[in-house]
C-alpha positions as CSV (number, residue, x, y, z in Angstrom):
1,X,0.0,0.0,0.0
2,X,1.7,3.6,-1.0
3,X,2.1,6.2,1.5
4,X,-0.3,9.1,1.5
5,X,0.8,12.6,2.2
6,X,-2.4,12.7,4.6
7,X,-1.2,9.2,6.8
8,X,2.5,11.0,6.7
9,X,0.9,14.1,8.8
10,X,2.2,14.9,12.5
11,X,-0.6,15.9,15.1
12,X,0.1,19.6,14.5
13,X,-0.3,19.4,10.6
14,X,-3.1,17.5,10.7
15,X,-5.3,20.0,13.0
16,X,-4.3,22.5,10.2
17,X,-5.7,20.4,7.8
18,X,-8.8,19.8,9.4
19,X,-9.0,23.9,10.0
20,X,-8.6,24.9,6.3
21,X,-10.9,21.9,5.3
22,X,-13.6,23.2,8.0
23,X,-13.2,26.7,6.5
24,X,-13.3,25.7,2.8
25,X,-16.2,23.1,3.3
26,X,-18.2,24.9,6.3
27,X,-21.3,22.5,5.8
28,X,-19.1,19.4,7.3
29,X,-18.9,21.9,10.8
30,X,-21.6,20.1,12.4
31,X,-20.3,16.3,11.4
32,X,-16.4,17.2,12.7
33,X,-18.4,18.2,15.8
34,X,-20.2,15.1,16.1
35,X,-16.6,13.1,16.3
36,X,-14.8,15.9,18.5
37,X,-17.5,14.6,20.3
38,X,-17.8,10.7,20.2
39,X,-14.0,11.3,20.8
40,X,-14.1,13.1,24.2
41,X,-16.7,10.7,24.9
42,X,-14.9,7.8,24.5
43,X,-12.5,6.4,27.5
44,X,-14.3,4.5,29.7
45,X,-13.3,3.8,33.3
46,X,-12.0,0.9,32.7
47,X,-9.7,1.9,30.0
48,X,-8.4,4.9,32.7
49,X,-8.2,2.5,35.8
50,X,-5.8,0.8,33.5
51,X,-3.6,3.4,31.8
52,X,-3.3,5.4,35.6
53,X,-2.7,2.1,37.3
54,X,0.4,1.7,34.7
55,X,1.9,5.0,35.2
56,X,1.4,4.4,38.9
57,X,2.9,1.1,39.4
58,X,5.7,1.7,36.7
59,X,7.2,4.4,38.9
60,X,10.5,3.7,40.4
61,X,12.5,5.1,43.4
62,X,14.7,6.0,40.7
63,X,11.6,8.5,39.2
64,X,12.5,10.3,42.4
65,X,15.6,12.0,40.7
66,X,14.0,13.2,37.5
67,X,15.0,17.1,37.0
68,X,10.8,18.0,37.5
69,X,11.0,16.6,40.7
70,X,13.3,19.1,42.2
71,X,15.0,18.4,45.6
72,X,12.7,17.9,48.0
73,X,12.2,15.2,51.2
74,X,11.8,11.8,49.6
75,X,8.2,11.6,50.7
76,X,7.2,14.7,48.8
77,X,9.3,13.6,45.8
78,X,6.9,10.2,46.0
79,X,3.5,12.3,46.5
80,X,4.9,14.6,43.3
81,X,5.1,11.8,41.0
82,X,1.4,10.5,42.4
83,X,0.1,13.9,41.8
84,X,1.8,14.3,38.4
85,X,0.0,11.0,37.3
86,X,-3.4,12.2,38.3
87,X,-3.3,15.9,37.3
88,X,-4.3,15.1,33.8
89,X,-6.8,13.2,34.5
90,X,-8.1,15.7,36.6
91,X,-7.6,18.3,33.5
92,X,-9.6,15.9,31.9
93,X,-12.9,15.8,33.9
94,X,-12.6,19.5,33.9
95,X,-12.5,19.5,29.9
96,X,-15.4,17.4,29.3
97,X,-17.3,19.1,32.1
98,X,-16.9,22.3,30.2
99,X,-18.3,20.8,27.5
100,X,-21.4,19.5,29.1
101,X,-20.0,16.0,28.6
102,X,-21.3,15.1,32.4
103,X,-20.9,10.9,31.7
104,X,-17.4,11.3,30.4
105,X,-16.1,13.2,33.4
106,X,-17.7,11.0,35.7
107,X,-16.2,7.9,33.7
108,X,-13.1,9.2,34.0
109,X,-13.4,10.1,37.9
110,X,-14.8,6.2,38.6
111,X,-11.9,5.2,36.5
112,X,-9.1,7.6,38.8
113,X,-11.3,6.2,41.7
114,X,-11.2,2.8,41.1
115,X,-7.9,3.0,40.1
116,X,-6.3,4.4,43.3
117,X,-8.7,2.0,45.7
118,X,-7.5,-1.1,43.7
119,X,-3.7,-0.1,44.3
120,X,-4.5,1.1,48.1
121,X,-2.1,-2.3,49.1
122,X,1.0,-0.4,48.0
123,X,0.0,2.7,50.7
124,X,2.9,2.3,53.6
125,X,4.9,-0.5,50.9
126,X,8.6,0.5,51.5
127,X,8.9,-1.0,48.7
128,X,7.4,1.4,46.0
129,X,7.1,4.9,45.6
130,X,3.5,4.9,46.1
131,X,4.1,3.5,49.6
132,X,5.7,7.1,50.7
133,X,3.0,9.2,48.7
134,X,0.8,9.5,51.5
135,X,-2.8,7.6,51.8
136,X,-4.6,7.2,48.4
137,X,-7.4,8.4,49.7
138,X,-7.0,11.9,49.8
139,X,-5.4,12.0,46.1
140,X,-9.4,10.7,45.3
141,X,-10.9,13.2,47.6
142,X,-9.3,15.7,44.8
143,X,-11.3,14.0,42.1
144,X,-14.7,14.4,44.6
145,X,-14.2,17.8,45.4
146,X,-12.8,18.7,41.9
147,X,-16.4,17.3,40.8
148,X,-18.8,19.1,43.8
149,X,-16.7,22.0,42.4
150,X,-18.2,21.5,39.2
151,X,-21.7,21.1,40.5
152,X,-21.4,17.7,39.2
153,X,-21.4,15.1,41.9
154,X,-20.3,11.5,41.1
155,X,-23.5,9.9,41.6
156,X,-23.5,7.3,45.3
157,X,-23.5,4.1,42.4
158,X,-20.2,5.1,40.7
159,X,-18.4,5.9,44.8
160,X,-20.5,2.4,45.8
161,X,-19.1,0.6,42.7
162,X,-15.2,2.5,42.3
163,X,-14.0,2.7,46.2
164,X,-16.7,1.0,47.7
165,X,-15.2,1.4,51.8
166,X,-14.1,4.7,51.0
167,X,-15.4,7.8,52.6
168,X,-16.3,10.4,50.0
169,X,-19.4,10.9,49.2
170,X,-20.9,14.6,49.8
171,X,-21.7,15.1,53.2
C-alpha cells in the first residue's frame, strides 16, 4: 500500500488540515463536531483504571531524581510523582465538564477512583514509591471535590461501585 501525504501528517499538521478543510467546506462543521465529540466521549473507566494504574505502578524510586521533581524530602518527591499522574486526568474531567459532557467526566473520575482503591495495598509499601505518597485516599478526595466543584457530583453508584469502603461521598 503507497504512503499518502495525509497518513505521513504529524498531530500539528493535521489540526491544520482539518482547520482549512472546515473553513473551505463549512457544511461538514456540524459532522467534525459530532466526532470531537464521540472522541471526548470515548475512554471508559475501565480503559483509565488501567492506563493510571500503569503509570502508577511503573514508577520507580529512581523516578524520584528526574529534574521535574526538584530536591525535596523523599516523601514529597513520591507524593509529586502521584500527583503528576493524576493531574491530567483531573484536566480531563474539567475538559469534558466544560463541554457538558457530564458521563465522560464522571467515567473518568470512577476510573481515577477505582484506580487508586485497587492499588491502596501499596499505601505504607517501603517497597514502591506509592508507599511514601501519602494515603490514596485523599489523592481521590481531589477528584470528589474537583467534581462538587463543578456542581457535578459522582453519583453514590459510581463511589459504591469505584472505592466502595471509601469515605467520599458529599456530606
Amino acid at each position: 500500500m503507497a504512503a499518502t501525504a495525509l497518513a505521513a501528517l504529524r498531530t500539528s499538521e493535521q489540526a491544520q488540515v482539518l482547520t482549512n478543510l472546515l473553513r473551505s467546506h463549512p457544511e461538514l462543521a456540524a459532522e467534525a463536531e459530532w466526532h470531537a465529540t464521540t472522541l471526548l466521549s470515548a475512554p471508559s473507566y475501565e480503559e483509565v483504571s488501567m492506563a493510571l494504574a500503569k503509570t502508577l505502578t511503573g514508577y520507580e524510586f529512581c523516578d524520584m531524581d528526574a529534574p521535574d521533581v526538584g530536591v525535596c524530602d523523599p516523601d514529597d518527591a513520591c507524593a509529586y510523582l502521584v500527583d503528576k499522574a493524576v493531574e491530567p486526568y483531573l484536566a480531563e474531567i474539567q475538559r469534558r465538564a466544560a463541554l457538558g459532557l457530564v458521563n465522560a467526566a464522571h467515567g473518568i473520575a470512577t476510573g481515577v477512583l477505582m484506580c487508586l482503591y485497587g492499588l491502596r495495598e501499596y499505601e505504607r509499601c517501603t517497597e514502591h514509591v506509592l508507599g511514601s505518597a501519602g494515603d490514596l485516599v485523599d489523592y481521590a478526595r481531589r477528584v470528589t471535590i474537583l467534581l462538587e466543584q463543578l456542581d457535578i457530583p459522582l453519583p453514590e453508584r459510581n463511589l459504591a461501585m469505584a472505592c466502595p469502603t471509601w469515605p467520599l461521598a458529599a456530606g
